[in-house]
Every structure is written in structure tokens, then in C-alpha cells.
matplotlib code that plots the C-alpha trace (Angstrom):
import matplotlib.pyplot as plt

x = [-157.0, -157.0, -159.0, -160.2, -159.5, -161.2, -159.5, -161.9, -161.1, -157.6, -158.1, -155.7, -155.3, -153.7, -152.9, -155.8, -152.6, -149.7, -147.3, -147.4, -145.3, -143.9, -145.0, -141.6, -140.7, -138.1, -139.9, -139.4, -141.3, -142.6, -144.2, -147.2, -148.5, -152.4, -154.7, -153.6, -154.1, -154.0, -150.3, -148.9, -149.0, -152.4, -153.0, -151.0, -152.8, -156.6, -155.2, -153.8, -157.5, -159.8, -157.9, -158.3, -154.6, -153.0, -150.1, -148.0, -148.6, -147.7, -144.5, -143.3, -143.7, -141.7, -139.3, -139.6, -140.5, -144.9, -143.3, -141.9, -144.5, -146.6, -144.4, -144.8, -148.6, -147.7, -145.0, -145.8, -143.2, -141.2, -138.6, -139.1, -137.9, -140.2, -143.0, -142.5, -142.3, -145.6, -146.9, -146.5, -147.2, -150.8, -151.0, -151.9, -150.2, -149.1, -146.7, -149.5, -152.0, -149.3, -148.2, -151.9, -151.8, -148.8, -150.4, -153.7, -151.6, -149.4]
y = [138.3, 142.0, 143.4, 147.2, 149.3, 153.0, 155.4, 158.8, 159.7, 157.9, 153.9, 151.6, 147.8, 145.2, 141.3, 138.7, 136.5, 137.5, 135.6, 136.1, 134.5, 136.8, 136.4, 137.1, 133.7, 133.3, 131.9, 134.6, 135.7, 139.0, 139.3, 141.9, 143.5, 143.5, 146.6, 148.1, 151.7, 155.0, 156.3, 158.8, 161.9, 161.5, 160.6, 163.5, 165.7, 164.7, 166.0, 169.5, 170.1, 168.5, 171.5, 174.0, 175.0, 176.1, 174.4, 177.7, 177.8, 173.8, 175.1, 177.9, 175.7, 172.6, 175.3, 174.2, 175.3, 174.8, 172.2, 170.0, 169.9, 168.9, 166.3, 165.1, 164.7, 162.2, 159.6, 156.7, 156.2, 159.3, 160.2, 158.9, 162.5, 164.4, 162.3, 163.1, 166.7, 166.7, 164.7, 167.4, 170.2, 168.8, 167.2, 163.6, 160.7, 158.9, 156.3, 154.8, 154.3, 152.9, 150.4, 149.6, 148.7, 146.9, 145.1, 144.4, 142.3, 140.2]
z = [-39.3, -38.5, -35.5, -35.8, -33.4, -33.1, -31.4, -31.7, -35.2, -35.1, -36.5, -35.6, -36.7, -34.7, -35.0, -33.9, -32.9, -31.2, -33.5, -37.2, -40.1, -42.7, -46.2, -47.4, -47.7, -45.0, -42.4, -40.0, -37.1, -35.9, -33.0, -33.1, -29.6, -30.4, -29.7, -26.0, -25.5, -28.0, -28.9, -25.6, -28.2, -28.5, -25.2, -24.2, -26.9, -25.7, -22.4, -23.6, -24.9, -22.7, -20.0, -23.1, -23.1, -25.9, -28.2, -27.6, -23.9, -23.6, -26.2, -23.7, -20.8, -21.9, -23.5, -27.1, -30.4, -31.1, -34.1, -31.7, -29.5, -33.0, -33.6, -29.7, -30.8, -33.5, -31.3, -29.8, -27.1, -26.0, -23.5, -19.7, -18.3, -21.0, -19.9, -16.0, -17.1, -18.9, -16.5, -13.8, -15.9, -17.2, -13.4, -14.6, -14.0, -17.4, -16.2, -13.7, -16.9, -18.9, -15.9, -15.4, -19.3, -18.8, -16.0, -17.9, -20.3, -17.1]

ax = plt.figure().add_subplot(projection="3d")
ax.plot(x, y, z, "-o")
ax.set_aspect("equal")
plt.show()
């Protein structure tokens, strides 16, 4: 019922199905998106290293504390306007890889 899904060292597990009935009882439905692309912190993380910059340096220039920036590595959907920030400041384009995700799944 469960696919596994590596991610480097980050494992993530998603529906076979799209649709899934609760085991509560209640006949509810959830729907579960299946196995699409590793969370933007990490994605935004992997990036941060692979151009061997620092957490305090990405901290100064996004003119926050290193904590938050931590907690940036751990979301999975964050702020449109941060995202275009970071995306010019690490000069790569996240909104076209998550609209060629998006369009992957059309």
C-alpha cells in the first residue's frame, strides 16, 4: 500500500492510490498527493551547500536570525515572496521546477 520514496538520507512514504478511506470508521476521504519532489527546505538547503555558503551568510542576507533560516530547512511550502528572494539570491529558479512538477502530474 505504501511506496518508498528515498530522498538522499531523507525517506519519505506516499500513497499507491490517490484516494484513501480512513480507518476511523466514518467513511471519510483523504486525498493523498503520491511521491512528487523533495520538500523546498531541502531543496533550498541542497542548494546553500552544493554553492558552499554558509547558514550565517544565507541568515545576513535574507535578514534573519540563523534559527529561522533552520526552520526554513525543515518546511515544505513557504512564502511566494521568500521564495523569489531566495531564488535570486542562490540564482536558481525554484518556481520553474515546481511548475514543471506541477506540470508532470497535468
Amino acid at each position: 500500500m505504501w511506496d518508498k520514496c528515498e530522498a538522499n538520507s531523507h525517506v519519505f512514504y506516499c500513497a499507491d492510490t490517490m484516494i484513501n478511506q480512513l480507518t476511523a470508521g466514518f467513511g471519510e476521504y483523504v486525498r493523498l498527493v503520491p511521491c512528487a519532489m523533495k520538500p523546498i527546505g531541502i531543496l533550498i538547503k541542497e542548494e546553500l551547500e552544493k554553492q558552499e555558503r554558509s547558514i550565517s551568510w544565507f541568515a545576513r542576507k535574507l535578514s534573519c536570525d540563523r534559527s529561522n533560516v533552520y526552520r526554513l530547512f525543515q518546511k515544505e511550502s513557504i512564502d511566494t515572496n521568500l521564495l523569489a528572494r531566495i531564488s535570486v539570491l542562490l540564482g536558481r529558479d525554484f518556481f520553474a521546477e515546481l511548475s514543471d512538477n506541477v506540470k508532470d502530474k497535468l
